[in-house]
N, C-alpha and C positions, 0 to 999 in steps of 0.2 A: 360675854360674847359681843364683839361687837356689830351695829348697827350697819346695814347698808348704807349707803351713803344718801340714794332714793328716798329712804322711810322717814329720815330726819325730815327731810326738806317737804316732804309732804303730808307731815305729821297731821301739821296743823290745818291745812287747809282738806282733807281727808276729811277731820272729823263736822267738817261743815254739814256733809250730808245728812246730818246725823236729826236735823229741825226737818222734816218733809216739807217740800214745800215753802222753803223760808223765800217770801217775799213775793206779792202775788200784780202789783203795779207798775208800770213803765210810768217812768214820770214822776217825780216827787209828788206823796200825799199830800194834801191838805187838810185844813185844821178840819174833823171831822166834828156834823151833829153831834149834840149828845145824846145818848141813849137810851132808851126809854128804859126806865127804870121805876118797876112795881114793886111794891111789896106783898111778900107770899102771904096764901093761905092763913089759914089755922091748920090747912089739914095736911098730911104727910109727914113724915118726920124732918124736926128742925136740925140737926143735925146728923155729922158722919156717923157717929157713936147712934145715935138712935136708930139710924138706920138700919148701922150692923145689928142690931139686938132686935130690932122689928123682923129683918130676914133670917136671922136665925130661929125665933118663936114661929116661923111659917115652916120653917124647913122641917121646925123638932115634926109639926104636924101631920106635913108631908108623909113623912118618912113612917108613920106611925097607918096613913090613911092604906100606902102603899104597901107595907107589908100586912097590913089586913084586907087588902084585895089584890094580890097576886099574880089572881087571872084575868085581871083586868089592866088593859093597856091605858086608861085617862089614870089611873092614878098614877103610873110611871110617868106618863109625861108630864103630871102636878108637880111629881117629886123633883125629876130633871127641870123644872122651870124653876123651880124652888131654890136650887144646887146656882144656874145660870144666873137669876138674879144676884143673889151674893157675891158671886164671882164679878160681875160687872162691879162691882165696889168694892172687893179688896184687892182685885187681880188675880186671888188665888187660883192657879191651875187644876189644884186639886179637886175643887168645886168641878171644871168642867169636865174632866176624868168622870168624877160622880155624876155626871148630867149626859153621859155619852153611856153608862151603864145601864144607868134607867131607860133609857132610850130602847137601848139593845135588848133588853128585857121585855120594852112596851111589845115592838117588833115583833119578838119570841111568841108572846100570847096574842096578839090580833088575829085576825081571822084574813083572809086572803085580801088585800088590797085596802086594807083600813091599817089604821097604825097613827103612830106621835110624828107624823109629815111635817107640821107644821114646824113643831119646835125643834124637828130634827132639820129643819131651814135654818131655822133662827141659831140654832150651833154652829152649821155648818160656815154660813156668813160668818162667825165671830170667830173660828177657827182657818177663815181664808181656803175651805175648802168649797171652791165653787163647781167644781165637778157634781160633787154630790149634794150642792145646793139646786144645782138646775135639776138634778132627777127626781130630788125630793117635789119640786114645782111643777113637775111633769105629771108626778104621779096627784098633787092636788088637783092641776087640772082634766086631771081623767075621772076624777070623784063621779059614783053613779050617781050623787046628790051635787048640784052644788052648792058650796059651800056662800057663808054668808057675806054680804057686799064689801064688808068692811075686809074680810077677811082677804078676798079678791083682791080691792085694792093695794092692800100692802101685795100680796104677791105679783101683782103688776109692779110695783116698787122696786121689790126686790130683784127682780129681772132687771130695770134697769143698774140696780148696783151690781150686778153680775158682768152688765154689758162693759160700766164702769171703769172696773177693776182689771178688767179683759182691752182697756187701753180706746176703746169705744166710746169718748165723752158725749159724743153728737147724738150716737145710736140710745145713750143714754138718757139725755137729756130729750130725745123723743117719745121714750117709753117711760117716764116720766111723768110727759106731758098728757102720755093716752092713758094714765091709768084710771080716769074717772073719778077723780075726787076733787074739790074743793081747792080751786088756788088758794084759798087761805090754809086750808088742811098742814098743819107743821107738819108735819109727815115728808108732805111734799115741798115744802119751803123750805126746811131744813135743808133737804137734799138739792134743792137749785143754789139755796146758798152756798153750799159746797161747792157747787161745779161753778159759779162766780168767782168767787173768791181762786179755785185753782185756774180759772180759764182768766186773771188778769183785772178781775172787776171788782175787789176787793169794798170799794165803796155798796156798790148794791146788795153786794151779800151780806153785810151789816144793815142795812135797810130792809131785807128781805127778815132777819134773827130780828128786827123792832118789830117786823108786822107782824111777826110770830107773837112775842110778849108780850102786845098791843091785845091781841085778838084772844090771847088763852084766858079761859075760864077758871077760876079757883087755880091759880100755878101754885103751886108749892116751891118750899124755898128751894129743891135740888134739884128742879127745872129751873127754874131763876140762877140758879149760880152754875148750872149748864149752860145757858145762854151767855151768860158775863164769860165763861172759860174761852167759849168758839168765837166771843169778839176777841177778847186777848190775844186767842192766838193768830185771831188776822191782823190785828194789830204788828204782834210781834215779829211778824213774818214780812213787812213789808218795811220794816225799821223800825217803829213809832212807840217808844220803850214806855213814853210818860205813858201814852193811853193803854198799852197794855197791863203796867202794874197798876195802871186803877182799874182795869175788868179783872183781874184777877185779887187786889184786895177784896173787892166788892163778893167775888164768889166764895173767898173765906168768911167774908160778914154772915153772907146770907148762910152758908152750911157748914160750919167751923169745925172743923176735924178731918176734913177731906181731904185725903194727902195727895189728891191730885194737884189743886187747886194751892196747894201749899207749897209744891216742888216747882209751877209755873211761877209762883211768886219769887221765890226761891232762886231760881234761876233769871228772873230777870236785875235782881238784887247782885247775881253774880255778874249781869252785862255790864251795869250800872256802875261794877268797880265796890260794892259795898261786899266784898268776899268774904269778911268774918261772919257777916250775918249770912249771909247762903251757906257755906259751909259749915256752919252749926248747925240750921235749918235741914241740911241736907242731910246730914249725921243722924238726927234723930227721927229723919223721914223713912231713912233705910235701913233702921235697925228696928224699927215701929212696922212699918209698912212690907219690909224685906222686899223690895221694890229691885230689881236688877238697875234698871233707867237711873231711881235715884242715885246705886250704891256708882256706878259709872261717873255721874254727873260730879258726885265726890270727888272721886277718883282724879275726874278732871281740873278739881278745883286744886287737888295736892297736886297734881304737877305742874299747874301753874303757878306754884309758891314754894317749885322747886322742894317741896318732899315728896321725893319720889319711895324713899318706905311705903309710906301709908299708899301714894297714890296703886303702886304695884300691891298691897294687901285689900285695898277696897272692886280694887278690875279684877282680882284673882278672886273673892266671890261671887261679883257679878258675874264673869265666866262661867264656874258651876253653878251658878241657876239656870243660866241662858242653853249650857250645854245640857241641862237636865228638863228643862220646857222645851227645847228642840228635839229631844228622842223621844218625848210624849206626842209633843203635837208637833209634826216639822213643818209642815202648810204656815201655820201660823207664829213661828218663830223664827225663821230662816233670816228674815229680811233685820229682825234686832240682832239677830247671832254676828250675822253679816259686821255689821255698823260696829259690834263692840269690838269682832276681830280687825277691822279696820284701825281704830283708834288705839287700839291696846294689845292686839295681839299679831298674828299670820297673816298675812298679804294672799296667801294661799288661799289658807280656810275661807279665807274673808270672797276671798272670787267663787269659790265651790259656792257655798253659802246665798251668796248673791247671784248666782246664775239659779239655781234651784228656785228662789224665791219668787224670780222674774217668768220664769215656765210656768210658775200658778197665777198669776197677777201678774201680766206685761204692761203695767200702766206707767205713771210715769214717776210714782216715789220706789218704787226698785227697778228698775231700768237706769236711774239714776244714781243708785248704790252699785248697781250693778258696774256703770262708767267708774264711777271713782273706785272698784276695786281690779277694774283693768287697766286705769294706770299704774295702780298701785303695783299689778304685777307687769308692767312697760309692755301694754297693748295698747298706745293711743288710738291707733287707726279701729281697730273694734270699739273702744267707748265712744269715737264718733260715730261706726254706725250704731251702736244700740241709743244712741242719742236722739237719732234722725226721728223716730216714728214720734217718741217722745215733744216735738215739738212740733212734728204734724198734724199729730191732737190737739194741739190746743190748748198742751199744758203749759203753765208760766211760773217759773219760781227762777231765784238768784239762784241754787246753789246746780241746778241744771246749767244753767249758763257760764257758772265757774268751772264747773267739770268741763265742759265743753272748750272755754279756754285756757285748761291745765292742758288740756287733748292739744290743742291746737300748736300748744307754746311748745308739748313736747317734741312735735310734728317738725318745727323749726316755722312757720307760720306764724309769726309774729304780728303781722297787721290786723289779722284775722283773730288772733288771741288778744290780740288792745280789744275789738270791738266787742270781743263774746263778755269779757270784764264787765267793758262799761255799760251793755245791756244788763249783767247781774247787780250794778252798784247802781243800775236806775230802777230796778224794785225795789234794792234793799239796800240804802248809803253803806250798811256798816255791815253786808257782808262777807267782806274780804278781811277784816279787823281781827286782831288776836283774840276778842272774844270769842269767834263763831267757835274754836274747840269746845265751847262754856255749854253749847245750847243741843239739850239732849229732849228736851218736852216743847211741846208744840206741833204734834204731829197731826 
Protein backbone atom coordinates (compact mmCIF):
# COMPACT_ATOMS: atom_id res chain seq x y z
CA UNK A 1 0.00 0.00 0.00
CA UNK A 2 1.21 2.99 -0.49
CA UNK A 3 2.41 5.65 1.93
CA UNK A 4 0.74 9.04 2.30
CA UNK A 5 2.64 11.41 1.08
CA UNK A 6 2.68 13.31 4.89
CA UNK A 7 4.28 10.18 6.52
CA UNK A 8 7.26 10.17 4.18
CA UNK A 9 8.15 13.68 4.74
CA UNK A 10 7.77 13.44 8.31
CA UNK A 11 9.22 10.11 8.99
CA UNK A 12 12.24 11.37 9.97
CA UNK A 13 11.85 14.14 11.81
CA UNK A 14 8.77 12.34 14.01
CA UNK A 15 11.02 10.12 15.22
CA UNK A 16 13.13 12.91 16.99
CA UNK A 17 10.62 12.81 19.76
CA UNK A 18 11.66 9.67 20.51
CA UNK A 19 15.14 11.12 23.06
CA UNK A 20 12.78 13.14 25.92
CA UNK A 21 14.17 15.97 26.41
CA UNK A 22 16.99 15.87 23.82
CA UNK A 23 18.95 19.11 24.46
CA UNK A 24 18.51 21.11 27.60
CA UNK A 25 20.91 24.69 26.77
CA UNK A 26 20.32 27.70 24.80
CA UNK A 27 23.53 28.68 23.71
CA UNK A 28 26.37 26.33 22.70
CA UNK A 29 27.97 24.15 25.59
CA UNK A 30 31.18 24.65 26.71
CA UNK A 31 34.08 22.46 27.15
CA UNK A 32 32.76 21.13 30.58
CA UNK A 33 34.74 20.14 34.12
CA UNK A 34 35.67 16.85 34.49
CA UNK A 35 33.85 14.71 36.48
CA UNK A 36 34.26 13.51 39.49
CA UNK A 37 35.06 10.12 39.21
CA UNK A 38 35.47 7.43 42.33
CA UNK A 39 35.90 4.23 42.50
CA UNK A 40 33.22 1.85 43.98
CA UNK A 41 33.03 0.04 47.01
CA UNK A 42 33.90 -3.49 47.73
CA UNK A 43 30.44 -3.86 48.52
CA UNK A 44 27.29 -4.45 46.17
CA UNK A 45 27.50 -6.35 43.30
CA UNK A 46 30.14 -5.57 40.53
CA UNK A 47 28.32 -6.25 37.91
CA UNK A 48 24.79 -6.78 35.73
CA UNK A 49 25.11 -10.50 36.07
CA UNK A 50 25.84 -10.43 39.79
CA UNK A 51 23.29 -8.32 40.37
CA UNK A 52 20.63 -10.45 38.62
CA UNK A 53 21.59 -13.55 40.66
CA UNK A 54 21.91 -11.47 44.03
CA UNK A 55 17.97 -10.47 43.28
CA UNK A 56 17.06 -13.50 42.30
CA UNK A 57 18.52 -15.49 45.71
CA UNK A 58 16.43 -12.49 47.70
CA UNK A 59 13.32 -13.10 45.64
CA UNK A 60 13.87 -17.37 45.97
CA UNK A 61 13.65 -16.14 49.89
CA UNK A 62 11.00 -13.74 49.66
CA UNK A 63 8.75 -15.93 48.24
CA UNK A 64 9.45 -18.82 50.43
CA UNK A 65 9.00 -16.08 53.82
CA UNK A 66 5.67 -15.04 52.23
CA UNK A 67 3.95 -18.24 51.58
CA UNK A 68 4.80 -19.16 55.24
CA UNK A 69 3.14 -16.29 56.63
CA UNK A 70 0.18 -15.62 54.66
CA UNK A 71 -1.56 -13.69 56.92
CA UNK A 72 0.60 -11.54 57.21
CA UNK A 73 0.87 -8.33 55.11
CA UNK A 74 5.05 -7.26 55.68
CA UNK A 75 5.87 -10.26 54.15
CA UNK A 76 3.84 -9.60 50.83
CA UNK A 77 5.24 -6.41 50.63
CA UNK A 78 9.14 -8.07 51.20
CA UNK A 79 8.05 -10.19 48.47
CA UNK A 80 6.54 -7.38 46.09
CA UNK A 81 9.94 -5.35 46.80
CA UNK A 82 11.70 -8.31 45.97
CA UNK A 83 9.72 -8.85 42.41
CA UNK A 84 10.18 -4.50 42.05
CA UNK A 85 13.88 -4.65 42.44
CA UNK A 86 14.54 -7.12 39.71
CA UNK A 87 12.36 -5.45 37.49
CA UNK A 88 14.20 -2.23 37.75
CA UNK A 89 17.12 -4.28 36.20
CA UNK A 90 15.89 -6.33 33.61
CA UNK A 91 12.81 -4.30 32.64
CA UNK A 92 10.87 -7.27 32.96
CA UNK A 93 7.05 -6.43 33.42
CA UNK A 94 6.32 -9.61 34.68
CA UNK A 95 8.23 -8.95 37.89
CA UNK A 96 5.94 -5.92 38.36
CA UNK A 97 2.53 -7.94 37.56
CA UNK A 98 4.17 -10.23 40.59
CA UNK A 99 4.76 -7.07 42.74
CA UNK A 100 1.17 -5.73 42.26
CA UNK A 101 -0.16 -9.35 43.34
CA UNK A 102 1.57 -9.30 46.47
CA UNK A 103 0.63 -6.09 47.10
CA UNK A 104 -3.19 -6.94 46.49
CA UNK A 105 -2.66 -9.90 48.78
CA UNK A 106 -0.82 -7.71 51.51
CA UNK A 107 -4.08 -5.30 51.25
CA UNK A 108 -6.40 -8.46 51.54
CA UNK A 109 -4.86 -9.59 54.99
CA UNK A 110 -4.11 -6.10 56.84
CA UNK A 111 -6.37 -5.12 59.32
CA UNK A 112 -8.21 -1.67 58.54
CA UNK A 113 -5.98 1.22 57.62
CA UNK A 114 -2.44 -0.59 57.65
CA UNK A 115 -1.19 -2.30 54.66
CA UNK A 116 2.11 -2.16 51.84
CA UNK A 117 1.24 2.01 51.39
CA UNK A 118 4.56 2.52 51.03
CA UNK A 119 5.63 0.06 48.39
CA UNK A 120 2.28 0.23 46.97
CA UNK A 121 3.79 4.16 46.17
CA UNK A 122 6.92 3.11 45.09
CA UNK A 123 4.85 0.99 42.11
CA UNK A 124 2.54 3.15 41.51
CA UNK A 125 5.31 6.11 40.71
CA UNK A 126 7.05 3.34 38.39
CA UNK A 127 3.87 2.47 36.74
CA UNK A 128 2.99 6.49 36.04
CA UNK A 129 -0.02 5.80 38.04
CA UNK A 130 -0.15 9.00 39.98
CA UNK A 131 -3.78 8.86 40.98
CA UNK A 132 -3.17 6.08 43.18
CA UNK A 133 0.17 7.28 44.20
CA UNK A 134 -1.29 10.46 45.97
CA UNK A 135 -4.03 8.22 47.74
CA UNK A 136 -1.37 5.74 48.73
CA UNK A 137 0.46 9.28 50.37
CA UNK A 138 -2.79 10.27 51.73
CA UNK A 139 -3.31 7.32 53.50
CA UNK A 140 0.61 7.32 55.06
CA UNK A 141 -0.08 10.65 56.14
CA UNK A 142 -3.17 9.68 58.11
CA UNK A 143 -1.03 6.89 59.89
CA UNK A 144 -2.32 6.73 63.64
CA UNK A 145 1.62 6.53 64.29
CA UNK A 146 3.86 8.42 62.44
CA UNK A 147 5.86 7.09 60.41
CA UNK A 148 9.76 7.41 60.49
CA UNK A 149 11.59 10.80 59.39
CA UNK A 150 13.34 9.27 56.69
CA UNK A 151 10.49 7.67 55.60
CA UNK A 152 8.48 11.08 55.69
CA UNK A 153 11.04 12.59 53.65
CA UNK A 154 10.84 10.59 50.66
CA UNK A 155 7.15 10.97 50.81
CA UNK A 156 7.56 14.69 50.75
CA UNK A 157 9.55 13.79 47.63
CA UNK A 158 7.52 11.90 46.25
CA UNK A 159 4.75 14.54 46.23
CA UNK A 160 6.84 16.65 44.59
CA UNK A 161 7.37 14.03 41.71
CA UNK A 162 3.67 13.76 41.51
CA UNK A 163 3.49 17.74 41.19
CA UNK A 164 6.26 17.13 38.44
CA UNK A 165 4.94 14.84 36.16
CA UNK A 166 1.44 16.74 36.54
CA UNK A 167 3.47 19.55 34.44
CA UNK A 168 4.01 21.58 37.95
CA UNK A 169 8.03 22.22 37.83
CA UNK A 170 7.99 25.22 40.15
CA UNK A 171 5.28 23.60 42.57
CA UNK A 172 7.72 20.86 42.33
CA UNK A 173 10.69 22.15 42.95
CA UNK A 174 9.04 23.77 46.03
CA UNK A 175 8.02 20.69 47.65
CA UNK A 176 11.26 19.54 47.22
CA UNK A 177 12.79 22.13 48.66
CA UNK A 178 10.35 21.77 52.08
CA UNK A 179 10.75 18.21 52.47
CA UNK A 180 13.40 18.44 55.20
CA UNK A 181 16.31 16.83 54.48
CA UNK A 182 19.77 17.48 53.74
CA UNK A 183 20.89 19.59 50.56
CA UNK A 184 23.27 17.27 50.13
CA UNK A 185 20.77 14.16 50.71
CA UNK A 186 21.13 12.51 46.82
CA UNK A 187 17.58 11.91 47.25
CA UNK A 188 17.12 15.45 46.75
CA UNK A 189 19.94 16.28 44.50
CA UNK A 190 19.35 13.88 42.25
CA UNK A 191 15.91 15.25 41.83
CA UNK A 192 16.90 19.15 41.41
CA UNK A 193 19.42 17.80 38.96
CA UNK A 194 16.68 16.72 36.97
CA UNK A 195 14.63 19.72 36.95
CA UNK A 196 18.12 21.78 36.00
CA UNK A 197 19.12 19.89 33.45
CA UNK A 198 14.97 19.93 31.92
CA UNK A 199 14.52 23.66 33.02
CA UNK A 200 17.76 24.65 30.58
CA UNK A 201 20.78 24.44 33.09
CA UNK A 202 22.35 21.51 32.01
CA UNK A 203 25.81 22.70 33.43
CA UNK A 204 24.53 22.77 37.16
CA UNK A 205 22.65 19.63 37.03
CA UNK A 206 26.04 17.85 36.37
CA UNK A 207 27.46 19.77 39.15
CA UNK A 208 24.78 19.03 41.36
CA UNK A 209 25.32 14.51 40.15
CA UNK A 210 29.50 15.54 41.25
CA UNK A 211 28.30 16.71 44.64
CA UNK A 212 26.15 13.72 44.92
CA UNK A 213 29.46 11.25 44.12
CA UNK A 214 31.69 13.63 45.99
CA UNK A 215 29.57 13.18 49.14
CA UNK A 216 28.28 9.19 48.86
CA UNK A 217 29.71 7.04 51.42
CA UNK A 218 30.84 3.44 50.34
CA UNK A 219 29.08 4.03 46.48
CA UNK A 220 29.02 0.80 44.94
CA UNK A 221 29.79 0.43 41.41
CA UNK A 222 25.86 0.57 40.13
CA UNK A 223 25.42 3.76 41.79
CA UNK A 224 28.66 5.11 40.08
CA UNK A 225 27.68 3.96 36.72
CA UNK A 226 24.08 5.42 37.58
CA UNK A 227 25.58 8.62 37.83
CA UNK A 228 28.02 8.34 34.55
CA UNK A 229 24.49 7.07 32.61
CA UNK A 230 22.40 10.65 33.81
CA UNK A 231 25.64 12.72 32.87
CA UNK A 232 25.63 11.08 29.40
CA UNK A 233 22.43 11.54 28.89
CA UNK A 234 22.68 15.41 29.56
CA UNK A 235 25.34 15.32 27.60
CA UNK A 236 23.73 13.67 24.80
CA UNK A 237 20.68 15.72 24.83
CA UNK A 238 22.31 18.90 24.39
CA UNK A 239 24.68 17.68 21.42
CA UNK A 240 28.02 16.92 23.12
CA UNK A 241 28.59 13.17 21.67
CA UNK A 242 32.46 12.99 22.80
CA UNK A 243 31.37 13.63 26.53
CA UNK A 244 28.52 11.41 26.36
CA UNK A 245 30.28 8.25 25.05
CA UNK A 246 32.90 8.66 27.73
CA UNK A 247 30.04 8.69 30.57
CA UNK A 248 28.59 6.05 29.12
CA UNK A 249 31.89 3.93 28.40
CA UNK A 250 32.71 4.59 31.99
CA UNK A 251 29.26 3.17 33.26
CA UNK A 252 29.95 -0.17 31.34
CA UNK A 253 33.47 -0.10 33.04
CA UNK A 254 32.23 0.37 36.14
CA UNK A 255 28.93 -2.38 35.94
CA UNK A 256 29.62 -4.57 32.73
CA UNK A 257 26.62 -6.31 31.64
CA UNK A 258 24.16 -3.57 31.84
CA UNK A 259 22.20 -3.52 28.84
CA UNK A 260 21.12 -0.15 29.80
CA UNK A 261 24.38 1.40 29.67
CA UNK A 262 25.29 -0.61 26.56
CA UNK A 263 22.32 0.48 24.22
CA UNK A 264 23.28 4.21 25.39
CA UNK A 265 26.68 3.45 24.09
CA UNK A 266 25.31 1.71 21.38
CA UNK A 267 23.49 4.34 20.16
CA UNK A 268 25.71 7.11 20.38
CA UNK A 269 28.11 4.81 18.16
CA UNK A 270 25.14 4.90 15.92
CA UNK A 271 25.21 9.19 16.02
CA UNK A 272 28.72 8.86 15.50
CA UNK A 273 28.23 7.14 12.00
CA UNK A 274 29.97 3.87 13.36
CA UNK A 275 26.52 1.74 12.41
CA UNK A 276 28.08 -1.67 12.18
CA UNK A 277 29.21 -1.61 15.69
CA UNK A 278 25.75 -0.28 17.00
CA UNK A 279 23.81 -2.55 15.01
CA UNK A 280 25.55 -5.62 16.09
CA UNK A 281 25.52 -4.04 19.59
CA UNK A 282 22.04 -3.46 19.25
CA UNK A 283 21.14 -7.13 17.85
CA UNK A 284 22.48 -8.83 20.66
CA UNK A 285 21.04 -6.29 23.36
CA UNK A 286 17.47 -7.17 22.17
CA UNK A 287 17.73 -10.65 21.79
CA UNK A 288 19.75 -10.84 25.45
CA UNK A 289 17.71 -8.25 27.06
CA UNK A 290 14.22 -8.60 24.80
CA UNK A 291 14.31 -4.90 25.30
CA UNK A 292 11.23 -3.35 23.03
CA UNK A 293 13.48 0.38 22.86
CA UNK A 294 16.56 -1.70 21.90
CA UNK A 295 14.62 -4.09 19.15
CA UNK A 296 13.15 -0.43 17.75
CA UNK A 297 16.59 1.30 17.83
CA UNK A 298 17.49 -1.76 15.45
CA UNK A 299 14.87 -1.37 13.59
CA UNK A 300 16.10 2.05 13.02
CA UNK A 301 19.42 1.30 12.23
CA UNK A 302 17.95 -1.29 9.19
CA UNK A 303 16.15 1.36 7.61
CA UNK A 304 18.60 3.59 7.58
CA UNK A 305 20.84 1.08 5.51
CA UNK A 306 17.96 0.74 3.51
CA UNK A 307 16.93 -2.91 4.59
CA UNK A 308 13.88 -2.44 5.09
CA UNK A 309 13.22 -6.69 5.73
CA UNK A 310 14.79 -6.78 8.83
CA UNK A 311 13.91 -3.08 9.65
CA UNK A 312 9.78 -4.09 9.32
CA UNK A 313 10.84 -7.78 11.30
CA UNK A 314 12.63 -6.07 14.22
CA UNK A 315 9.37 -2.95 14.77
CA UNK A 316 6.91 -5.84 14.25
CA UNK A 317 8.24 -7.41 17.59
CA UNK A 318 8.86 -4.56 19.29
CA UNK A 319 5.14 -3.64 18.50
CA UNK A 320 3.93 -6.91 20.25
CA UNK A 321 5.82 -6.36 23.32
CA UNK A 322 4.81 -2.66 23.44
CA UNK A 323 1.14 -3.82 22.55
CA UNK A 324 1.40 -6.43 25.30
CA UNK A 325 3.06 -4.03 28.31
CA UNK A 326 0.19 -1.58 27.17
CA UNK A 327 -2.97 -3.91 28.10
CA UNK A 328 -1.09 -4.83 31.32
CA UNK A 329 0.01 -1.59 32.56
CA UNK A 330 -1.42 1.29 30.06
CA UNK A 331 -0.39 4.35 32.70
CA UNK A 332 2.90 3.41 32.14
CA UNK A 333 3.28 2.27 28.43
CA UNK A 334 1.06 4.57 26.49
CA UNK A 335 3.65 7.20 25.92
CA UNK A 336 6.55 4.35 24.33
CA UNK A 337 3.36 2.73 22.47
CA UNK A 338 2.87 6.14 21.28
CA UNK A 339 6.64 6.91 19.87
CA UNK A 340 7.00 3.32 18.36
CA UNK A 341 3.56 3.87 16.41
CA UNK A 342 4.84 7.21 15.34
CA UNK A 343 8.10 5.99 13.88
CA UNK A 344 6.88 2.60 12.50
CA UNK A 345 3.46 2.20 12.49
CA UNK A 346 -0.38 4.33 12.66
CA UNK A 347 -0.41 8.06 12.74
CA UNK A 348 -3.86 7.18 14.42
CA UNK A 349 -2.86 4.86 17.11
CA UNK A 350 -0.01 6.95 17.73
CA UNK A 351 -2.46 10.11 18.55
CA UNK A 352 -5.04 7.84 20.77
CA UNK A 353 -1.86 6.53 22.48
CA UNK A 354 -0.33 9.87 23.09
CA UNK A 355 -3.44 11.70 24.11
CA UNK A 356 -4.12 8.93 26.90
CA UNK A 357 -0.59 9.13 28.08
CA UNK A 358 -0.64 13.03 28.38
CA UNK A 359 -4.16 12.82 30.62
CA UNK A 360 -1.89 10.90 33.15
CA UNK A 361 1.34 12.94 32.93
CA UNK A 362 0.61 16.39 31.35
CA UNK A 363 4.17 17.39 31.71
CA UNK A 364 6.25 18.08 29.00
CA UNK A 365 7.99 14.64 27.41
CA UNK A 366 4.24 13.56 26.27
CA UNK A 367 2.57 16.68 25.54
CA UNK A 368 5.38 16.84 23.29
CA UNK A 369 4.72 13.38 21.74
CA UNK A 370 1.57 14.13 21.95
CA UNK A 371 2.37 17.52 19.36
CA UNK A 372 4.23 15.43 17.04
CA UNK A 373 1.30 12.92 16.69
CA UNK A 374 -1.08 15.80 15.94
CA UNK A 375 0.84 16.76 13.07
CA UNK A 376 1.32 13.53 12.24
CA UNK A 377 -2.44 13.42 11.97
CA UNK A 378 -2.57 17.30 10.16
CA UNK A 379 -3.75 19.11 13.43
CA UNK A 380 -1.09 21.90 13.70
CA UNK A 381 -3.09 24.46 15.35
CA UNK A 382 -3.70 21.79 18.37
CA UNK A 383 -0.01 20.75 18.81
CA UNK A 384 0.66 24.44 19.15
CA UNK A 385 -1.80 24.55 21.69
CA UNK A 386 -0.75 21.43 23.58
CA UNK A 387 2.60 23.08 23.23
CA UNK A 388 1.76 26.31 25.00
CA UNK A 389 1.72 25.03 28.76
CA UNK A 390 4.76 23.01 27.91
CA UNK A 391 6.90 26.03 27.75
CA UNK A 392 5.13 27.86 30.23
CA UNK A 393 6.80 25.49 32.55
CA UNK A 394 9.81 25.92 32.07
CA UNK A 395 10.57 23.05 30.09
CA UNK A 396 13.51 23.20 27.47
CA UNK A 397 14.54 20.61 25.02
CA UNK A 398 15.14 20.78 20.95
CA UNK A 399 12.93 18.42 19.94
CA UNK A 400 9.70 20.71 21.65
CA UNK A 401 10.98 23.43 19.66
CA UNK A 402 11.14 21.31 16.43
CA UNK A 403 7.63 20.26 16.97
CA UNK A 404 6.65 23.44 17.43
CA UNK A 405 8.28 24.71 14.21
CA UNK A 406 6.95 21.60 12.02
CA UNK A 407 3.46 23.23 13.69
CA UNK A 408 4.38 26.50 12.51
CA UNK A 409 5.74 25.62 8.93
CA UNK A 410 2.62 23.59 8.47
CA UNK A 411 0.49 26.78 9.55
CA UNK A 412 2.22 28.52 6.46
CA UNK A 413 4.16 30.77 9.22
CA UNK A 414 7.35 30.58 8.05
CA UNK A 415 9.25 33.28 9.95
CA UNK A 416 7.94 31.89 12.95
CA UNK A 417 9.03 28.36 12.13
CA UNK A 418 12.84 29.76 11.01
CA UNK A 419 12.94 31.01 14.70
CA UNK A 420 11.24 27.81 16.57
CA UNK A 421 14.34 25.82 14.46
CA UNK A 422 16.94 27.95 15.44
CA UNK A 423 15.98 27.99 19.14
CA UNK A 424 15.97 23.91 18.89
CA UNK A 425 19.56 23.86 17.00
CA UNK A 426 20.82 26.33 19.95
CA UNK A 427 20.23 23.42 22.59
CA UNK A 428 21.16 20.78 20.34
CA UNK A 429 23.50 21.80 16.91
CA UNK A 430 22.55 18.26 15.50
CA UNK A 431 18.95 18.10 16.30
CA UNK A 432 17.41 18.46 13.12
CA UNK A 433 20.29 15.82 11.45
CA UNK A 434 19.47 12.46 9.89
CA UNK A 435 20.60 10.96 12.84
CA UNK A 436 17.88 12.25 15.30
CA UNK A 437 15.55 8.99 13.86
CA UNK A 438 18.84 6.93 15.57
CA UNK A 439 18.25 8.09 19.18
CA UNK A 440 15.75 5.96 21.04
CA UNK A 441 17.68 5.99 24.88
CA UNK A 442 18.18 8.93 26.78
CA UNK A 443 15.21 9.62 28.34
Amino acid sequence: MRRPLWRGLLLGIAAMLLVAGAGWLYGRHAVPAPAVERMPSGGGPRSYGDAVARANAVLIGARQLAADHRGEWLFAERLANAHITRARLTGDVADYAAAQAALDHGFAVADRGAGPHQTQLALAMAMHRLTQAEAMADAIDHYAVRPEIEDLVELRLVRGDIAFYRGDIRGAVARYRAAGTDPADSRLALRLAEVAARTGRPDAALALIDDVERAARLPNAQFLADLALRRGTIELRRGNRDAAARHGARAMRLFPGGWLAEAFHAQVDALDGRSGAATAAFAAIARTSGSPEAMDALASLYRAAGDAARARAWAGRAGAIWAERHRRFPEAFAGHFAEHELAFGDPAKALALARADMAVRPYGQPRTTLAWALIANNDPRAALATLGPVFASGWISAESRLAESQALLLLGRGEAADRARAAALAIDPGAAGPGAALLWFGH
